[in-house]
C-alpha positions in Angstrom: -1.5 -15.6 5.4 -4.0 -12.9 3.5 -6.3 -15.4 2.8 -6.2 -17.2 6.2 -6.5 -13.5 7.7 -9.6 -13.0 5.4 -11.5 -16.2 6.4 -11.1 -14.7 9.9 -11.9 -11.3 9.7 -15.5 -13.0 7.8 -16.1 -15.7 10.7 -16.0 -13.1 12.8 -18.6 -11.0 11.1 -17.2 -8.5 9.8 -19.4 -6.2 7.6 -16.9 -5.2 5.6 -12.9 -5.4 5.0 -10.0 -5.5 2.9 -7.0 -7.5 3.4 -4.2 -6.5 1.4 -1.2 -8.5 0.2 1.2 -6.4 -2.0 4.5 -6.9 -3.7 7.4 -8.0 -1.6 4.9 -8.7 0.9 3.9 -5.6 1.8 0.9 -5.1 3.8 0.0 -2.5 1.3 -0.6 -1.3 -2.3 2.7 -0.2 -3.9 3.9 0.7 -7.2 6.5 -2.3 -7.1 4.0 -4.6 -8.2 0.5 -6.4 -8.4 -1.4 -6.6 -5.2 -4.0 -9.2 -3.8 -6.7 -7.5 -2.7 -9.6 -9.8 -0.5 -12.9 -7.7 -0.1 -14.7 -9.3 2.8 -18.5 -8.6 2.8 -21.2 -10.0 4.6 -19.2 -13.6 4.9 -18.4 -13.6 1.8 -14.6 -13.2 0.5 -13.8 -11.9 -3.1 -10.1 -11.9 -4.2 -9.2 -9.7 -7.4 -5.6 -8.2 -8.3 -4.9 -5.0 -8.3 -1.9 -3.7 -10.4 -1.2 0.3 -10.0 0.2 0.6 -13.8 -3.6 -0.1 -15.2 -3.9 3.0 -13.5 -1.7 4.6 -15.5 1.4 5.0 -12.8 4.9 3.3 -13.5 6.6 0.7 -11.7 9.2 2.1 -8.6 10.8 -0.6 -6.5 10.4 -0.8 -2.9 13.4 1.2 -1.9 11.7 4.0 -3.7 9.8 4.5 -0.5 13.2 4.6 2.1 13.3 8.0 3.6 16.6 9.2 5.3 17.5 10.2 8.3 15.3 12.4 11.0 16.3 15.8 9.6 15.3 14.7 5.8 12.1 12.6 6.9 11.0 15.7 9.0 11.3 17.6 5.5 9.6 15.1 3.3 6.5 15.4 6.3 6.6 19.2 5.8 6.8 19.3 2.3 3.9 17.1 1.9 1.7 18.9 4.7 2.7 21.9 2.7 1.6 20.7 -0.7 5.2 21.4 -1.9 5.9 20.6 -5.8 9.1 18.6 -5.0 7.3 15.9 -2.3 10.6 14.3 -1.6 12.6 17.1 -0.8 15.7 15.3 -1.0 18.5 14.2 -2.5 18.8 10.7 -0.6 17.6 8.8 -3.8 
């Protein structure tokens, strides 16, 4: 569907996008794995792969990125607004 999504977003004239189709299809770049990045310019589509550990972070799976419940997303938010050390703030993982 990325590529399909790309070919539109240049037909219709787009000066400049990225579609993004990451591991597990996410709709994102992830640690979990390579991601297929197509740079849209000027009509003209250019698909690389980006993988996160060339830059040197390690792999997490996607259920690495599962919060909790209200009370422990609402202190994940406000430790990360905050700049906190611990950014999870939890012990749900």
């Amino acid at each position: 569907m990325a590529p399909i999504l790309a070919r539109v977003l240049a037909n219709l004239g787009t000066k400049r996008s990225f579609v993004i189709h990451g591991c597990g299809g996410l709709d994102e770049i992830s640690l979990a794995g390579e991601a297929l990045v197509f740079e849209i310019r000027d009509n003209n589509i250019k698909e690389t792969t980006l993988d996160p550990v060339n830059y040197g972070l390690s792999r997490a799976p996607i259920s690495a990125l599962a919060g909790g419940d209200a009370k422990i997303n609402a202190r994940i938010i406000k430790n990360i607004l905050s700049g906190a050390q611990d950014q999870a703030g939890c012990s749900c993982h």
